[in-house]
C-alpha positions in Angstrom: -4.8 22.4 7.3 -8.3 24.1 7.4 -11.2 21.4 8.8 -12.8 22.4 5.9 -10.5 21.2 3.4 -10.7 17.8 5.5 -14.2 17.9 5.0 -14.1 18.4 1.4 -11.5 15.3 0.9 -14.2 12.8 1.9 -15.8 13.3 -1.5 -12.8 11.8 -2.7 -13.0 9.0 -0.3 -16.3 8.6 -1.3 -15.5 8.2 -4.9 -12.3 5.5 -4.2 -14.0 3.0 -2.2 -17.3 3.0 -4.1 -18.8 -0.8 -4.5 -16.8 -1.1 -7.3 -13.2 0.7 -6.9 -13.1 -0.8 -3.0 -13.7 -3.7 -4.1 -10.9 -3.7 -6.5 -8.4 -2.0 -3.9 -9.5 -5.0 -1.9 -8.9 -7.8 -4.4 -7.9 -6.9 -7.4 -4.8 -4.4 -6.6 -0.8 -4.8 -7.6 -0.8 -5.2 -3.7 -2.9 -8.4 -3.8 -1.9 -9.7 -6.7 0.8 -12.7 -6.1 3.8 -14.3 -8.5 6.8 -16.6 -8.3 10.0 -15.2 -8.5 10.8 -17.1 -11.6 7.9 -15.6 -13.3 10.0 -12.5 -13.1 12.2 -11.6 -15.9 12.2 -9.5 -19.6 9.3 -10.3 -21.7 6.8 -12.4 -19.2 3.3 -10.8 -19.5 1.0 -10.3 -16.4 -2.2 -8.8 -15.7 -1.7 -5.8 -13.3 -3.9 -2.9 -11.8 -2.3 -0.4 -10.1 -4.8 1.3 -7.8 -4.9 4.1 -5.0 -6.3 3.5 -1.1 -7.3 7.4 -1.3 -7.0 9.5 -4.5 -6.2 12.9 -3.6 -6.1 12.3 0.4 -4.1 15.3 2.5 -1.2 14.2 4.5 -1.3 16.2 7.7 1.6 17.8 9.6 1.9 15.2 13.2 0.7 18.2 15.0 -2.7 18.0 13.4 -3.3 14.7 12.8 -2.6 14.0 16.8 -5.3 16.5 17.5 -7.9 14.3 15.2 -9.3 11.5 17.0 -8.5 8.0 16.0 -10.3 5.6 17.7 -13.2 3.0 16.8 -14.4 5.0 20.0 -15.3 8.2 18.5 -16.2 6.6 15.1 -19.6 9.1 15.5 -17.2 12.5 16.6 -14.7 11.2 13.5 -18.1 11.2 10.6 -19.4 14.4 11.5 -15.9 16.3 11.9 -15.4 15.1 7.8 -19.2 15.1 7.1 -19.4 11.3 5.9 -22.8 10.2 5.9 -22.6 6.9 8.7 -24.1 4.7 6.5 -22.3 5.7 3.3 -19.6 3.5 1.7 -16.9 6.3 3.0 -18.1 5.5 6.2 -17.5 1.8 6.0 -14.0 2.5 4.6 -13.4 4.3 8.2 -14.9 1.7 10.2 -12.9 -1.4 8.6 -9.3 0.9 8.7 -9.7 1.3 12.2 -10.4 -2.1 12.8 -7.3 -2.9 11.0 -5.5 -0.6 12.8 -6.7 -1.5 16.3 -6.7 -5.5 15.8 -3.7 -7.5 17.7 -0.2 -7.8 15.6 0.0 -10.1 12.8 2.1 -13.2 13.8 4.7 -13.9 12.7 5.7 -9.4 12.2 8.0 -8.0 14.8 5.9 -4.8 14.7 3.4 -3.2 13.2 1.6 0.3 13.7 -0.6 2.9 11.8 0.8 6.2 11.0 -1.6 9.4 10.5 1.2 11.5 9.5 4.6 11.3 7.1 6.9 12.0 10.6 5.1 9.0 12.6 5.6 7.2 9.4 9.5 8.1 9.4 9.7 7.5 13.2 8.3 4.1 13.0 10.8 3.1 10.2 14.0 4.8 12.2 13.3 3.2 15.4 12.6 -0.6 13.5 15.8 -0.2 11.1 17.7 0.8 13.9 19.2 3.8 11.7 17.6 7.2 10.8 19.9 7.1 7.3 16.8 5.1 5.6 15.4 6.1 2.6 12.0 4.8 0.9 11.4 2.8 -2.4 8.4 3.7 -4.4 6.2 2.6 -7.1 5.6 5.0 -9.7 3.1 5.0 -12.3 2.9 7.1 -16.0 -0.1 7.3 -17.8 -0.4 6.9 -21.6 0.4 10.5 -22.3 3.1 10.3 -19.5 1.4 12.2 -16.5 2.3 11.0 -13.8 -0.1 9.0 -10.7 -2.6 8.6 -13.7 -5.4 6.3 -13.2 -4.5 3.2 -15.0 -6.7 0.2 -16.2 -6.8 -3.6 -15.7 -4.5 -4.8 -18.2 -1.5 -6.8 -19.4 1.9 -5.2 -18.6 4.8 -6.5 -20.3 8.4 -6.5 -18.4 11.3 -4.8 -19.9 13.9 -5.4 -17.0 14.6 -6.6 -13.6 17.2 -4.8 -11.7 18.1 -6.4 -7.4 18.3 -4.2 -5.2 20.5 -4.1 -2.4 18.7 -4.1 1.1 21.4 -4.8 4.0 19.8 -7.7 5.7 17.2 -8.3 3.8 14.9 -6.0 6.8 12.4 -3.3 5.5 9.7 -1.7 7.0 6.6 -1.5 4.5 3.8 1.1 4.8 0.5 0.8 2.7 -2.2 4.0 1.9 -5.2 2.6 3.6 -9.1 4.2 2.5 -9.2 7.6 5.1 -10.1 10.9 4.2 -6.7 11.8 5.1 -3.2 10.1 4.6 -3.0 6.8 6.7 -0.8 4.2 6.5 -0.6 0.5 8.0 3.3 0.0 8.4 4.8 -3.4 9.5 8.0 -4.8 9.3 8.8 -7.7 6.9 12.0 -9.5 4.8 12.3 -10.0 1.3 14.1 -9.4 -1.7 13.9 -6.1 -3.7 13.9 -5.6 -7.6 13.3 -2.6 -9.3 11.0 -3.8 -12.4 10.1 -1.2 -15.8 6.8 -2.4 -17.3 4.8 -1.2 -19.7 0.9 -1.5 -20.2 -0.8 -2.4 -23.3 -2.1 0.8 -23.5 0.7 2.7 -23.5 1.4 3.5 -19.7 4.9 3.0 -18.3 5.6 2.1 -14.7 8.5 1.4 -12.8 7.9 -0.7 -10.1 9.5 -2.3 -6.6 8.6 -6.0 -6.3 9.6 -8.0 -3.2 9.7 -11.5 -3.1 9.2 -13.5 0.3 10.8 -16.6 0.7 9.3 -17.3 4.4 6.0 -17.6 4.9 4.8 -14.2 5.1 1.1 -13.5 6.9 0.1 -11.2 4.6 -0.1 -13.5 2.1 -3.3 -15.9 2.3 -3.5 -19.5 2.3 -5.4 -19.8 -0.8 -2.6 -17.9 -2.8 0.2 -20.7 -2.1 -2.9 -23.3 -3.0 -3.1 -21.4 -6.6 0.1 -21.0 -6.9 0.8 -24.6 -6.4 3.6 -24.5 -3.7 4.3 -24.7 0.2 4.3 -21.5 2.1 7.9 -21.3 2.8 9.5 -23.5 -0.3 9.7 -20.6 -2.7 9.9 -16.9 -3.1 6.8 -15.2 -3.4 6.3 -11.8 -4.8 4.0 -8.8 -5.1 4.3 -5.2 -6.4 4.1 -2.2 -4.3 1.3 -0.1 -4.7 1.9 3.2 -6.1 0.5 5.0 -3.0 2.8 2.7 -0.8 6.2 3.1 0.6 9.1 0.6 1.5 11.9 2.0 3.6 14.9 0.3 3.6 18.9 1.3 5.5 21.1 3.3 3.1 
């Protein structure tokens, strides 16, 4: 892919993690948004926005993204190859994924790793699965007039139905779109229970949706959230939707 079509995606960097939309990617996304497993079945209402890390970001061939530097190292080299003013909020959105990327394993995951490229994602998967006959579950999103990936507001979705899904062993290996001007995504392995969930928004939008529930403590879940929630980390499932813009690859 051209450099300068890499250049020109930081405009939409710029434009999703604005002091307002990062802030909402941050705290207020389906990805951060925590439920019991009971609270999970036809006709319970819940107050959902689906977001995007990066809206429109390129997802390079390995090849290229290898030849990219990724480092907190050459945060300078990395600005000026996309043209990201270093004290913009595009810039900040490159400095904290690093970070994230570079800080020491979560406890309590077996691994985790950042992948700049759909084949490191796959590879990252394969090896953790143990198989490479592994398929990934996804979240998709349909706007009011049915386009699909549509922005989507704040707002009550209603569930129409709940479907399990079968995941041998309960092991996955979950990848979330983290704030890059191109495709990046923080993989890790986890455990949980998979269920395939239709809702639909009050304004008309239809998604169908992959929630996993956690019954063991799981670290990417804060403290505060079993506090408001009312329960022991542990004791009972907890559960989150995927974000559209986020993968869960499971055995076949």
């Amino acid at each position: 892919m051209a450099t300068r079509s890499l250049a020109a995606a930081h405009l939409l960097l710029l434009l999703s993690v604005g002091t307002a939309s990062g802030y909402q990617y941050e705290e207020d996304s389906v990805g951060r948004t925590f439920f019991l497993q009971h609270d999970l079945y036809p006709g319970s209402k819940m107050t959902l926005h689906f977001t995007l890390a990066s809206p429109g970001a390129p997802s390079l061939p390995r090849a290229r993204a290898n030849s990219i530097p990724f480092t907190s190292t050459k945060i300078p080299e990395i600005l000026s190859l996309f043209s990201i003013p270093s004290n913009s909020p595009a810039a900040a959105a490159v400095r904290r994924t690093l970070a994230e990327c570079e800080a020491p394993p979560v406890p309590g995951v077996k691994a985790q790793r950042c992948a700049t490229s759909s084949e490191s994602m796959v590879d990252f998967a394969a090896s953790n699965l143990g198989t490479r006959a592994i398929h990934p579950g996804t979240t998709r999103v349909m706007g009011k007039k049915g386009e699909e990936g549509a922005a989507t507001p704040r707002q009550v979705y209603v569930v129409q139905s709940v479907m399990p899904l079968p995941v041998v062993g309960r092991d996955m290996v979950a990848c979330h779109a983290m704030p890059y001007p191109y495709a990046v995504f923080g993989c890790h392995t986890t455990t949980a229970a998979v269920f395939a969930v239709a809702l639909a928004g009050a304004d008309g939008a239809r998604v169908e949706a992959l929630a996993a529930c956690h019954k063991d403590a799981t670290p990417g879940i804060p403290w505060p959230t079993y506090q408001k929630l009312g329960i022991t980390p542990g004791t009972v499932a907890v559960c989150h939707f995927l974000p559209q813009d986020g993968k869960l690859w499971m055995r076949k």
